[in-house]
C-alpha positions in Angstrom: -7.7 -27.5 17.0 -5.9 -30.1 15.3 -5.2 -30.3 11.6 -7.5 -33.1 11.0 -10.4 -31.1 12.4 -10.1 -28.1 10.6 -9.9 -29.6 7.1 -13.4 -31.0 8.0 -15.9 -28.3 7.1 -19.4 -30.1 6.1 -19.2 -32.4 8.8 -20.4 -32.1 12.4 -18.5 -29.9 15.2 -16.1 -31.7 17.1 -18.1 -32.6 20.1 -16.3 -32.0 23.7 -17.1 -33.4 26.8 -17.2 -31.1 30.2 -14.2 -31.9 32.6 -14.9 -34.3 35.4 -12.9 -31.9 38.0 -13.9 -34.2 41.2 -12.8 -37.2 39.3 -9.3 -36.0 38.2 -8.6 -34.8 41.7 -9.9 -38.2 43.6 -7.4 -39.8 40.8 -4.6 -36.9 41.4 -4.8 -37.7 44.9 -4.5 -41.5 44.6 -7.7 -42.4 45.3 -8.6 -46.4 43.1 -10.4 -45.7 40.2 -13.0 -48.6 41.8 -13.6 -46.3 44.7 -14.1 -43.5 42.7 -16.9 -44.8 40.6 -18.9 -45.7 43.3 -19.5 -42.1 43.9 -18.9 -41.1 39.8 -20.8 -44.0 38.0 -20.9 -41.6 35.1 -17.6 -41.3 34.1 -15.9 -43.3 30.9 -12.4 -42.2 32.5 -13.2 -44.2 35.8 -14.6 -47.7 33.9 -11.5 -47.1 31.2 -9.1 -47.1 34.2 -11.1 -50.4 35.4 -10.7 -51.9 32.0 -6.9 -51.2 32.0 -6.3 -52.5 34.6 -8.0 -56.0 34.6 -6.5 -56.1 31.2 -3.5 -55.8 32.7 -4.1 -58.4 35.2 -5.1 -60.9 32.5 -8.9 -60.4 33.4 -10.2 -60.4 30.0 -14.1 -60.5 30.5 -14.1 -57.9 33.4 -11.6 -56.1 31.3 -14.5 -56.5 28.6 -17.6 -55.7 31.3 -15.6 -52.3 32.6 -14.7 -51.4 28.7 -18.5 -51.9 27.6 -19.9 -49.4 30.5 -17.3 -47.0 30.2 -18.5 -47.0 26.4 -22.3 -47.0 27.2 -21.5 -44.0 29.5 -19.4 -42.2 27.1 -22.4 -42.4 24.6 -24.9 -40.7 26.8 -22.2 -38.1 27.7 -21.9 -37.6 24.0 -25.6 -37.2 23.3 -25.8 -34.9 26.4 -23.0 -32.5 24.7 -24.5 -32.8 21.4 -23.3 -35.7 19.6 -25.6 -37.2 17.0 -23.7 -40.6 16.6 -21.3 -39.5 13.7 -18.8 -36.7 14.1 -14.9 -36.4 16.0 -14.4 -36.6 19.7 -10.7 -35.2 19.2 -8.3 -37.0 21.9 -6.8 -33.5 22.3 -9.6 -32.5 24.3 -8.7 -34.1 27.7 -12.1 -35.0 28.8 -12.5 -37.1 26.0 -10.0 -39.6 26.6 -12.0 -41.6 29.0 -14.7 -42.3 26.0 -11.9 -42.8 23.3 -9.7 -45.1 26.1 -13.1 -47.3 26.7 -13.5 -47.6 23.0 -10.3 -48.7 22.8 -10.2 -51.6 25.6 -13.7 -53.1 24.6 -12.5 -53.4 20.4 -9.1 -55.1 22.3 -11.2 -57.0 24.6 -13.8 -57.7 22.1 -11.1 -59.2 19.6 -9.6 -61.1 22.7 -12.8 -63.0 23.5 -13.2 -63.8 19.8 -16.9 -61.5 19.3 -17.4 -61.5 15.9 -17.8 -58.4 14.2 -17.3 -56.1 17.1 -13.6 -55.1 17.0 -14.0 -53.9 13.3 -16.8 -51.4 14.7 -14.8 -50.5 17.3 -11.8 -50.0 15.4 -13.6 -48.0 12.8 -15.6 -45.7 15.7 -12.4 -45.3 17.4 -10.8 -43.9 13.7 -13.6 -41.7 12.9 -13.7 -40.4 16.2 -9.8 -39.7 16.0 -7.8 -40.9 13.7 -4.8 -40.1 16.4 -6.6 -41.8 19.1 -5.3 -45.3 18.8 -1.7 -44.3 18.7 -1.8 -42.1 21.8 -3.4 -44.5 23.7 -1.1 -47.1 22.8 1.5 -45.0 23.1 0.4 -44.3 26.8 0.5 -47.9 27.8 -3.0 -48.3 28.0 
């Protein structure tokens, strides 16, 4: 567990999010992330990848649309594992990088379409989620 984690002893338990086995291999295997989600709706990962990648293309409101699901799906993931809307969703823990990579592209989408107020929740759920989050996902490319 990461030092930021451990020095947080009164707050809520890091919450973790199960692996998405079929996913990773459909991905490891080349398969589009917009096949994929027909069959996996469910996963953050998928609608992150979707987000990425219109953002990459200059598609800034489908960019926006794919970033908002994959966060809307990464919330009832949370809940599912535990989460109680406050606590860290350390980026260590593989599985959840798809939540903390959605969060990320709908604040940078968000600030791109000009929605007032948004990115600065965003950008403050992504922090207290992990404060390392931002700068591995930027780091990534993403």
């Amino acid at each position: 567990m990461s030092e930021t984690f451990r020095t947080n002893l009164l707050g809520p338990e890091p919450t973790r999010l199960p692996a998405e086995d079929e996913v990773y291999q459909g991905l490891a295997l080349g398969q589009p992330a917009l096949d994929l989600v027909a069959r996996h709706p469910e996963s953050s990962l998928l609608w992150a990848i979707l987000a990425e990648e219109a953002w990459d293309e200059g598609r800034t409101i489908e960019s926006y649309a794919f970033a908002r699901v994959g966060y809307h799906r990464g919330l009832d993931a949370l809940r599912r594992s535990g989460w109680r809307g406050a606590g860290p969703v350390p980026w260590e823990h593989e599985p959840n990088r798809g939540f903390l990579r959605a969060l990320y592209a709908l604040g940078r989408a968000a600030s791109a379409i000009g929605e007032e107020g948004e990115p600065e929740r965003i950008a403050a759920f992504l922090e207290g989620s992990d404060p390392t989050a931002k700068a591995a996902i930027e780091g990534a490319g993403s």
